[in-house]
N, C-alpha and C positions, 0 to 999 in steps of 0.2 A: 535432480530432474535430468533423466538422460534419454536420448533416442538414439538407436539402435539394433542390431540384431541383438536376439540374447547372447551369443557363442563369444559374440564380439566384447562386450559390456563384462560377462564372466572374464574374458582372459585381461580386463582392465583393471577387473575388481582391487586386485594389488595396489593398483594406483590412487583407484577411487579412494579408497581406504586411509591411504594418507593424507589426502587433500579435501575429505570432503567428511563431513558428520553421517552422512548416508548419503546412496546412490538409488535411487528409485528408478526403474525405465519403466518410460510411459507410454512407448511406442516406438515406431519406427527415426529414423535419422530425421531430426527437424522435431519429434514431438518433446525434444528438453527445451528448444527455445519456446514453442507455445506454451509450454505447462508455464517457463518464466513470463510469458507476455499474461498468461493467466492471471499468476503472483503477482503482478507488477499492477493488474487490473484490481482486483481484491483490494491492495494495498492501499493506491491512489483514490481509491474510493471511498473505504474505509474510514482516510483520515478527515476527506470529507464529511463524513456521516459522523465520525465523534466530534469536528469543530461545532457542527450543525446543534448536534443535541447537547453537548456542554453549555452553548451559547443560551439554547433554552431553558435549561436549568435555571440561571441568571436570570433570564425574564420570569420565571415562574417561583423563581424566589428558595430554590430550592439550594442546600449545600451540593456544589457541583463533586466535591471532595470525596461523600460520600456515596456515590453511586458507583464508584467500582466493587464495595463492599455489597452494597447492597443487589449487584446482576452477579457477586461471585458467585462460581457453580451453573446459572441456569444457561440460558442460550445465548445472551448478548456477551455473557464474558468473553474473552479472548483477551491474545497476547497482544496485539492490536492497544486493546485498552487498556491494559496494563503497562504497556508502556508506554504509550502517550496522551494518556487519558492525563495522569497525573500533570504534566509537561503544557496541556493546553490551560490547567487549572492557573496554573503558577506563571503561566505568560513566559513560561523557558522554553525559547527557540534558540538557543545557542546551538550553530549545525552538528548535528549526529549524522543527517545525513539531507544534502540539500533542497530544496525546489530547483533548482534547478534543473537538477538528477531525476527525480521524480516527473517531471514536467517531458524531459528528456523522454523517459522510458513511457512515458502515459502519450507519446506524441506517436513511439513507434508501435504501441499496443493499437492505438487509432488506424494507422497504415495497414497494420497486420488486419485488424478487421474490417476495416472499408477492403479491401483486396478481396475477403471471403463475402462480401457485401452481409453482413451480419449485422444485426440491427444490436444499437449499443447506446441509451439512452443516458444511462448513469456515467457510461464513460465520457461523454460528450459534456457532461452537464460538469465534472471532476474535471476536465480540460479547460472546460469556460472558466472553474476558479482559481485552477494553479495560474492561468494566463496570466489572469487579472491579478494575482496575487504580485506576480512577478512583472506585470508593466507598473506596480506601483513601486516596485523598487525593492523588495523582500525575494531575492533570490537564492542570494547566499542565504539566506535565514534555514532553519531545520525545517522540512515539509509537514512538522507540526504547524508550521507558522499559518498555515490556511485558517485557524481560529482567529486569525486579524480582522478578516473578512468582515466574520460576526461584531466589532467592538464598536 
């Protein structure tokens, strides 16, 4: 995710190339950090919405285990679920990568959008439960850990 002129981004590509798996520009200077505040939105949300419906598996009596096999291929799959699908199943929040961090960057995706006064329901609602996740004391935990929520 990079913003820039093209001319500029071309004479970088050398660099890009070693430090990055790929270099995509999405715009102008400034649009690599919003495609990441994008990502970061996606993500935070995401993990939300797999604690959510894992949880209800459980209530509906369903093998939670089995539903990454059973959405492979169609639109719900991702890599999203594939890696932490399994992880909310197993109650393994051992950090990959924190609530904290997460919580962090969904604080500044909040800023960046209240600034553009953009209306962001799902982000607000993913803020309200990393918060909570993390005033209970689960901060170091892996930002899988929002499946706690549900238990």
């Amino acid at each position: 995710m990079a913003g820039g002129a093209e001319e500029d981004l071309a004479r970088l590509a050398p660099l890009m190339r070693d430090i990055a798996g790929r270099c995509n520009r999405v715009g102008p200077v400034g649009a690599g950090l919003a495609a990441k505040m994008i990502n970061q939105l996606v993500v935070g949300v995401g993990h939300a919405m797999l604690a959510e419906a894992e949880a209800l598996c459980e209530k509906a009596g369903i093998d939670a285990a089995r539903i990454p096999d059973c959405l492979a291929g169609g639109y719900a799959d991702s890599n999203l679920m594939k890696a932490y699908w399994p992880r909310m199943v197993q109650r393994d929040f051992a950090p990959r990568g924190y609530v904290r961090q997460l919580l962090k960057d969904l604080e500044m995706v909040g800023k960046w959008a209240g600034a553009m006064e953009a209306t962001t329901p799902m982000l607000t609602q993913a803020l309200f439960l990393y918060r909570e996740l993390a005033r209970r004391g689960h901060a170091e935990l892996d930002s899988s850990a929002i499946r706690k929520l549900y238990d």
